[in-house]
PyMOL commands that place a pseudoatom at each C-alpha (Angstrom):
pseudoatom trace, name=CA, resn=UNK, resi=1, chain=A, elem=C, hetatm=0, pos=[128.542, 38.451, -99.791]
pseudoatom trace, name=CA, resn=UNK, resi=2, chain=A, elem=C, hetatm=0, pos=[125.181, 37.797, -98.734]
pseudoatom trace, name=CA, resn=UNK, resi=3, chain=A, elem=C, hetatm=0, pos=[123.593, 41.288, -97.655]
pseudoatom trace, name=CA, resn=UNK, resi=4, chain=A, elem=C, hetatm=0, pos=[121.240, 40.395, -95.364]
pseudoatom trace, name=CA, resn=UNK, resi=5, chain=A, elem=C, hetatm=0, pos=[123.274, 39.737, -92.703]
pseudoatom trace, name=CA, resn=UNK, resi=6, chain=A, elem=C, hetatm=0, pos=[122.710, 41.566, -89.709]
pseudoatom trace, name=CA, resn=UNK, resi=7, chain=A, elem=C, hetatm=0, pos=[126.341, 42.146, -88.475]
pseudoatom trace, name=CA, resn=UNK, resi=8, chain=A, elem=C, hetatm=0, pos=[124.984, 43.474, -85.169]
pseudoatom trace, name=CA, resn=UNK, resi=9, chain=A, elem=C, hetatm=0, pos=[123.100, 40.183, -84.178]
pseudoatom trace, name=CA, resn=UNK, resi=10, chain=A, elem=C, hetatm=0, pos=[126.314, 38.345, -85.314]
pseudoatom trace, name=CA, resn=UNK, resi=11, chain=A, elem=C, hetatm=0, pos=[128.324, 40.418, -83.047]
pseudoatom trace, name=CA, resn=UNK, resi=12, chain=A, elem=C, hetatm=0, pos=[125.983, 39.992, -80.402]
pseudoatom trace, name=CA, resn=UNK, resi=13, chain=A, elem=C, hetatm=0, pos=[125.728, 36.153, -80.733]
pseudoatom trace, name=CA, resn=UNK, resi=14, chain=A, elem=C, hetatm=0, pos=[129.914, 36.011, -80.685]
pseudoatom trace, name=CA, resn=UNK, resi=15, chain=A, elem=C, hetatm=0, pos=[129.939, 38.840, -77.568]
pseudoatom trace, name=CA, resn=UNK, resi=16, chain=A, elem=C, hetatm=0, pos=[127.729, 36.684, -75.589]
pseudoatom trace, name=CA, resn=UNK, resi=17, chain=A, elem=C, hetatm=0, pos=[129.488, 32.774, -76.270]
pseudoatom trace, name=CA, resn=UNK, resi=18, chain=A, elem=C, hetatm=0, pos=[133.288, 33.906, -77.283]
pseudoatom trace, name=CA, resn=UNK, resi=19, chain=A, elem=C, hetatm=0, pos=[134.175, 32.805, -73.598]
pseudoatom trace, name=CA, resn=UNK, resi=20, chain=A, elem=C, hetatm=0, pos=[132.125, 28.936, -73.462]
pseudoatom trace, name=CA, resn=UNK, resi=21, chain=A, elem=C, hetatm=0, pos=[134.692, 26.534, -73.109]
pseudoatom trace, name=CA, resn=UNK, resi=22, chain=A, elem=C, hetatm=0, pos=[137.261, 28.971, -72.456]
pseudoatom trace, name=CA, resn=UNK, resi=23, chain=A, elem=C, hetatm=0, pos=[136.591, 27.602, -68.295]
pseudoatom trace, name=CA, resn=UNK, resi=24, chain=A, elem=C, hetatm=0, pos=[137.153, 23.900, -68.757]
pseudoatom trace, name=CA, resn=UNK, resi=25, chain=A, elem=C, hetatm=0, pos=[140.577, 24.802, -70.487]
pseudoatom trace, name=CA, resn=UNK, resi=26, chain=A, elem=C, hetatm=0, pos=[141.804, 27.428, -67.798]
pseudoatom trace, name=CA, resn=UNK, resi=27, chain=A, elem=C, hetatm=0, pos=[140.862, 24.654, -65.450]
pseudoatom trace, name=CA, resn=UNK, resi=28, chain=A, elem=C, hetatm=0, pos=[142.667, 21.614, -67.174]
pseudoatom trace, name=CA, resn=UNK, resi=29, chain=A, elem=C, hetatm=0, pos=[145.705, 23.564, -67.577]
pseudoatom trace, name=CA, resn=UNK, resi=30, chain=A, elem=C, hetatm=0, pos=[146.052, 24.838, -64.275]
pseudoatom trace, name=CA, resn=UNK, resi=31, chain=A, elem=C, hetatm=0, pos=[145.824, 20.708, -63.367]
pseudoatom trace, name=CA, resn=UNK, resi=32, chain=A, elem=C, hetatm=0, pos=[148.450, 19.331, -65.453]
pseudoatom trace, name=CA, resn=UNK, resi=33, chain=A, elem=C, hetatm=0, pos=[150.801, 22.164, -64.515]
pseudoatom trace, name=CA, resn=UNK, resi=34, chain=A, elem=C, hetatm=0, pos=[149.981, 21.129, -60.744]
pseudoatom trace, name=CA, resn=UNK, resi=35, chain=A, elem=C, hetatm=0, pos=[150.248, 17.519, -61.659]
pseudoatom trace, name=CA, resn=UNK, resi=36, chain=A, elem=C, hetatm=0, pos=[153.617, 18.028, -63.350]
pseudoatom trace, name=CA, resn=UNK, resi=37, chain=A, elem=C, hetatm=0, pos=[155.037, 20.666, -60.976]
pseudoatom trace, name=CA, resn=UNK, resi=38, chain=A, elem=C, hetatm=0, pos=[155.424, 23.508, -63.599]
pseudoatom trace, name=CA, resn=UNK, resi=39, chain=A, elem=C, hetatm=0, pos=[153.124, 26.095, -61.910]
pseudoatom trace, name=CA, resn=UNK, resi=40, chain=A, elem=C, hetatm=0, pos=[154.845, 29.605, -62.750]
pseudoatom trace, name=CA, resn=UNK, resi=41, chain=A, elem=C, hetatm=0, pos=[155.773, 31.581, -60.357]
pseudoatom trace, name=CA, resn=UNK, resi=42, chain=A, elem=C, hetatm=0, pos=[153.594, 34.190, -58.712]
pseudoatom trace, name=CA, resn=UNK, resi=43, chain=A, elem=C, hetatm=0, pos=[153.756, 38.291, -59.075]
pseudoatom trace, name=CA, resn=UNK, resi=44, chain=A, elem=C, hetatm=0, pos=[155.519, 38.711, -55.832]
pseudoatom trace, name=CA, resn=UNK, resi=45, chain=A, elem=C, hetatm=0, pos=[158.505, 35.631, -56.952]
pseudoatom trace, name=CA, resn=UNK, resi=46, chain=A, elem=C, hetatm=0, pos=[158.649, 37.805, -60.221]
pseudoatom trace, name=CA, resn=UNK, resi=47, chain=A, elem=C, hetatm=0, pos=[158.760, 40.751, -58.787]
pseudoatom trace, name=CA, resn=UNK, resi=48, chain=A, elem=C, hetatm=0, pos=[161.722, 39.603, -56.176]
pseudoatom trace, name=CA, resn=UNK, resi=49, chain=A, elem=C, hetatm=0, pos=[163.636, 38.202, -58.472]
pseudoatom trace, name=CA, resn=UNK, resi=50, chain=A, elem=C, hetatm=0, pos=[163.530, 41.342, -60.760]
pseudoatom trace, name=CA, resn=UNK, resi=51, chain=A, elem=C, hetatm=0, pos=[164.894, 43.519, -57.675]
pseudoatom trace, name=CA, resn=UNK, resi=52, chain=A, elem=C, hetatm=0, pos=[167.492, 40.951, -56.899]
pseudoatom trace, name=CA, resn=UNK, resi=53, chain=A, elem=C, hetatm=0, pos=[168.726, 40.673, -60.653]
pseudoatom trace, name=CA, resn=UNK, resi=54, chain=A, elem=C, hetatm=0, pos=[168.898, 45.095, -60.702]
pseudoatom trace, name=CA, resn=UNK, resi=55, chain=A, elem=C, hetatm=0, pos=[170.708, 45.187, -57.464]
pseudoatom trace, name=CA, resn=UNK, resi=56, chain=A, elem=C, hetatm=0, pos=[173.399, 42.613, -58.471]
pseudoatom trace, name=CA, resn=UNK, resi=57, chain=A, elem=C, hetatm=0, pos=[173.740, 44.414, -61.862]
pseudoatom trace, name=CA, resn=UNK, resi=58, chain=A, elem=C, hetatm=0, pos=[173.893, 47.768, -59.866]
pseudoatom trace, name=CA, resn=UNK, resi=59, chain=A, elem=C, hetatm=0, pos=[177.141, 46.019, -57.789]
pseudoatom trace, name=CA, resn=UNK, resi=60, chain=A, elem=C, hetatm=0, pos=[178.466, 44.282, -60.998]
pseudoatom trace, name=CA, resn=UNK, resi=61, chain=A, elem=C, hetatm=0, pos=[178.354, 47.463, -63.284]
pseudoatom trace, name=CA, resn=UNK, resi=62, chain=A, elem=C, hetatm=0, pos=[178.442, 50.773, -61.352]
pseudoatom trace, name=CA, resn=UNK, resi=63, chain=A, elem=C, hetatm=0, pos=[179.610, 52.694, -64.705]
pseudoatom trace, name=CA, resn=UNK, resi=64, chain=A, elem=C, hetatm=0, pos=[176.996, 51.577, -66.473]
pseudoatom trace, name=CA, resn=UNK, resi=65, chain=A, elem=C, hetatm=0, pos=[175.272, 54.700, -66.678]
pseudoatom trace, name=CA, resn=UNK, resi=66, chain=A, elem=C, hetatm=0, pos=[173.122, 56.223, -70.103]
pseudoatom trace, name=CA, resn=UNK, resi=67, chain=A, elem=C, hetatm=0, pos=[174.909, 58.958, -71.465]
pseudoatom trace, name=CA, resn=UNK, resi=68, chain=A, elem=C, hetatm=0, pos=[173.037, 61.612, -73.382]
pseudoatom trace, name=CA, resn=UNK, resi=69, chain=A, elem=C, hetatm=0, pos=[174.581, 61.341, -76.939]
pseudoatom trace, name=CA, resn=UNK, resi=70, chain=A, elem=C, hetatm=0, pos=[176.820, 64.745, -77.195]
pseudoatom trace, name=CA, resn=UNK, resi=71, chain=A, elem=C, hetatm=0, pos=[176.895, 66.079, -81.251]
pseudoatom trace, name=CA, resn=UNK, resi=72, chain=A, elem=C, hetatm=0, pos=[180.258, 67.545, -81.881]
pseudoatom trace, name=CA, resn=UNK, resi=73, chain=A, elem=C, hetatm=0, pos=[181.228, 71.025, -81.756]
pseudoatom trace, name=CA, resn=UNK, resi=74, chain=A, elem=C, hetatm=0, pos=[182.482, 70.642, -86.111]
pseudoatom trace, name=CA, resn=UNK, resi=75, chain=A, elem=C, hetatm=0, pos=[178.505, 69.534, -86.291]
pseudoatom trace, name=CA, resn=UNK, resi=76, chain=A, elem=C, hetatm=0, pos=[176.783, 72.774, -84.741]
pseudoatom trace, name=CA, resn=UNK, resi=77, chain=A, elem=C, hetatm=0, pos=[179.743, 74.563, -86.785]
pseudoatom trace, name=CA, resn=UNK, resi=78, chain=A, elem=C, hetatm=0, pos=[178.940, 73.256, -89.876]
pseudoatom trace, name=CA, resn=UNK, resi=79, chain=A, elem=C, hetatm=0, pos=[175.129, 73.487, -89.861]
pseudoatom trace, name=CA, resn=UNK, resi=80, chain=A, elem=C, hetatm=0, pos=[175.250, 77.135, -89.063]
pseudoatom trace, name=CA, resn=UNK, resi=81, chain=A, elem=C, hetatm=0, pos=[178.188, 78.033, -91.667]
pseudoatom trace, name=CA, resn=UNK, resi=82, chain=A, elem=C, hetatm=0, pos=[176.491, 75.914, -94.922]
pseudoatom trace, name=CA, resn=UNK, resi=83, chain=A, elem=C, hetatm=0, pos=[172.814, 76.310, -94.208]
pseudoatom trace, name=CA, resn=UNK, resi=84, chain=A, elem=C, hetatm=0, pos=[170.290, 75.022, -96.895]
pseudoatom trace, name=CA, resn=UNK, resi=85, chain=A, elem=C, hetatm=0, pos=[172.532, 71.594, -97.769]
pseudoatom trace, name=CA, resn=UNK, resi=86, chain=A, elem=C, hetatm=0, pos=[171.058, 68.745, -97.243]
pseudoatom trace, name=CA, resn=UNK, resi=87, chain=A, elem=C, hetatm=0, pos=[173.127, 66.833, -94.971]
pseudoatom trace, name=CA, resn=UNK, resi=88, chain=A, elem=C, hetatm=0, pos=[171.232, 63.673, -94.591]
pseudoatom trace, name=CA, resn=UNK, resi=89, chain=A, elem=C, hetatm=0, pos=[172.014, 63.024, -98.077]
pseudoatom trace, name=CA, resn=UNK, resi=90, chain=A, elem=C, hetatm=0, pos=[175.432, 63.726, -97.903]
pseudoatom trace, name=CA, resn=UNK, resi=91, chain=A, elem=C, hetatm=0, pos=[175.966, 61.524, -94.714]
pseudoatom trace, name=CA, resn=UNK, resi=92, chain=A, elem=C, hetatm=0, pos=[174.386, 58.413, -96.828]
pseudoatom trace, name=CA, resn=UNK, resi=93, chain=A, elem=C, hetatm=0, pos=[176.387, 59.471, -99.791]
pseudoatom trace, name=CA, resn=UNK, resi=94, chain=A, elem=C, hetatm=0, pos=[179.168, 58.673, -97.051]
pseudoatom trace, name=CA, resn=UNK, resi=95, chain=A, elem=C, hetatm=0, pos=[178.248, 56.247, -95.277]
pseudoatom trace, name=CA, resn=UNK, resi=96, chain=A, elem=C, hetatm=0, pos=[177.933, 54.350, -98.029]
pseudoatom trace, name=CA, resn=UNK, resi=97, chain=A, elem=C, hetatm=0, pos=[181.652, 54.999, -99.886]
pseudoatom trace, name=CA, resn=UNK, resi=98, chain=A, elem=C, hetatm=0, pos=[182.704, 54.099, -95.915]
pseudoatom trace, name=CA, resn=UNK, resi=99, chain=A, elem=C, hetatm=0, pos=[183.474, 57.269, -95.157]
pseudoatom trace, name=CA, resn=UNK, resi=100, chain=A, elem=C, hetatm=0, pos=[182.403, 56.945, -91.585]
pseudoatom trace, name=CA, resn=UNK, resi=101, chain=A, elem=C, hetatm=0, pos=[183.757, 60.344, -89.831]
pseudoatom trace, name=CA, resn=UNK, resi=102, chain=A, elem=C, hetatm=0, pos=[182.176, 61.672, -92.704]
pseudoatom trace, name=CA, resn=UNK, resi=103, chain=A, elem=C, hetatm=0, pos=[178.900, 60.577, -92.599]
pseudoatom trace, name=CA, resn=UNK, resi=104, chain=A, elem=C, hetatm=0, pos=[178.498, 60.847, -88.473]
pseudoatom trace, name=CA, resn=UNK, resi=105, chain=A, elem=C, hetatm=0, pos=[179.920, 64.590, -89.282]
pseudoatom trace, name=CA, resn=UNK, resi=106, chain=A, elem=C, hetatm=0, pos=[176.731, 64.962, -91.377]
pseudoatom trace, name=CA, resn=UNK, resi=107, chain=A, elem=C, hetatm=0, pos=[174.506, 63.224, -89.769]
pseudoatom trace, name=CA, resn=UNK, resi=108, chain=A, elem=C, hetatm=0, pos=[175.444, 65.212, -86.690]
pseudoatom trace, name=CA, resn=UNK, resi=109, chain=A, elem=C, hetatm=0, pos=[174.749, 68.281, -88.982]
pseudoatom trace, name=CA, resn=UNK, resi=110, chain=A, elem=C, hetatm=0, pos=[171.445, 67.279, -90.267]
pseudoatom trace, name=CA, resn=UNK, resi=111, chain=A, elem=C, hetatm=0, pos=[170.237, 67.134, -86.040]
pseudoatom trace, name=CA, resn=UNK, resi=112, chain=A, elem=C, hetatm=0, pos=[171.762, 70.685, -85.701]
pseudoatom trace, name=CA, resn=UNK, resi=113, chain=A, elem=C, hetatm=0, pos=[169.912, 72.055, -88.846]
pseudoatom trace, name=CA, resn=UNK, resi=114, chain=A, elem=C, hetatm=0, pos=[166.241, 70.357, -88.419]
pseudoatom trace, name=CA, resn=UNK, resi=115, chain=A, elem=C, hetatm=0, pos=[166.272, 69.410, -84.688]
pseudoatom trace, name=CA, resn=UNK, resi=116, chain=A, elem=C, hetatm=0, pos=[166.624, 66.812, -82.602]
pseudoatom trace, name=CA, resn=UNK, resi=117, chain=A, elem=C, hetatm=0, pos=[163.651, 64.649, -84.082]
pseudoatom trace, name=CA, resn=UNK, resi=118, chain=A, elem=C, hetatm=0, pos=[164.872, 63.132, -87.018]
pseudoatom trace, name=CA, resn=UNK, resi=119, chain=A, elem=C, hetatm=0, pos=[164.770, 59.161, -86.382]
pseudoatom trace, name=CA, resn=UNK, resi=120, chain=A, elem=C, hetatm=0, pos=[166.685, 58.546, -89.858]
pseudoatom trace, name=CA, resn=UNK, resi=121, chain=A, elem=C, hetatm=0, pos=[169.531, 60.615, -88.673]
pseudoatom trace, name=CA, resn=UNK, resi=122, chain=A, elem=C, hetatm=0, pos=[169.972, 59.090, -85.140]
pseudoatom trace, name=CA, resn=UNK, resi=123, chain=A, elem=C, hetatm=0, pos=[169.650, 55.366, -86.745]
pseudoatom trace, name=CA, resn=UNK, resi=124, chain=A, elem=C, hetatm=0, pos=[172.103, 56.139, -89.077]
pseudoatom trace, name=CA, resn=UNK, resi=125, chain=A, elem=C, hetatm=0, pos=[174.615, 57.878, -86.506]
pseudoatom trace, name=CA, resn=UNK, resi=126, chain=A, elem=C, hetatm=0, pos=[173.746, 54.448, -84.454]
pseudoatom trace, name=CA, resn=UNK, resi=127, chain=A, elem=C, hetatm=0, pos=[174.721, 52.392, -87.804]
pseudoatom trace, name=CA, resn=UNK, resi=128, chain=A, elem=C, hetatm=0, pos=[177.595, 54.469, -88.225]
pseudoatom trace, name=CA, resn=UNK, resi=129, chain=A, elem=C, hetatm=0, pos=[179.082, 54.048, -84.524]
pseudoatom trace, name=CA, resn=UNK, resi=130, chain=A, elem=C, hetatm=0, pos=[178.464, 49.779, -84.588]
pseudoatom trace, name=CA, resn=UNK, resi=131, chain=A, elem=C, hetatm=0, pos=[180.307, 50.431, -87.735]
pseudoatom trace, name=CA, resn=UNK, resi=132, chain=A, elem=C, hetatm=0, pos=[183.493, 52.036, -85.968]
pseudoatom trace, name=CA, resn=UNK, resi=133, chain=A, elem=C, hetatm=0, pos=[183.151, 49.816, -83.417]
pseudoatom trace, name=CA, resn=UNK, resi=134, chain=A, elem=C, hetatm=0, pos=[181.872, 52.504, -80.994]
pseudoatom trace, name=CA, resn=UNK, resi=135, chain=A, elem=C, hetatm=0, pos=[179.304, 50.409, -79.056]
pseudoatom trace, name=CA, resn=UNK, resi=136, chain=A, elem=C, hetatm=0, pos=[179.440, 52.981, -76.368]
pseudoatom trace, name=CA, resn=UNK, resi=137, chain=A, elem=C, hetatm=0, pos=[177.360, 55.653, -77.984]
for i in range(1, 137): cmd.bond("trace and resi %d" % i, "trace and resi %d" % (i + 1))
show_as sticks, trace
zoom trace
């Protein structure tokens, strides 16, 4: 690398022709898309079409309402009866012998015991649900 390069007149050289050329092709592509019809549609069609899609799903889906994800009672229970375990290992011991209940028991646990924040634990409680077919949690 050669040293003597002076990175600041580089930059300044790019920073001041980065956009040459850059008008011409802005310009031919807005022609062929007027030429061949395919303009996209503008903010306000966009915009429209989003409020028409949310109002039909609204009509077609009242239920479909998010749920906060409730931990079970036998969780809270068993974090505070057997502190210092480490239930995230146990619910991956489970979850991987396919002991489901098991692991979602722990995993549960494990959210009780080092608070709510723990992405590992909700993914897993996620994979764990898909995995009993529970596609509602």
């Amino acid at each position: 690398v050669d040293a003597s390069v002076n990175v600041a007149s580089v930059y300044a050289d790019y920073s001041s022709t980065w956009h040459e050329g850059l008008e011409e092709e802005v310009s031919a592509d807005v022609q062929y898309e007027e030429a061949m019809g395919t303009g996209g549609a503008t903010f306000e069609e966009l915009a429209a079409a989003w409020a028409d899609a949310e109002k039909e799903s609204e009509q077609t889906n009242p239920q479909h309402t998010i749920t906060p994800y409730q931990l079970s009672d036998e969780s809270k229970t068993l974090a505070t009866t057997t502190p210092n375990i480490d239930f995230m290992s146990l619910g991956m011991k489970h979850f991987q012998n396919g002991e489901i209940t098991s692991a979602i028991l722990n995993f549960e646990a494990d959210l009780h015991s080092n608070g709510l924040s723990n992405s590992t634990a909700w993914t897993m409680l996620g994979k764990c649900h898909a995995e009993n077919d529970q596609d509602e949690y």
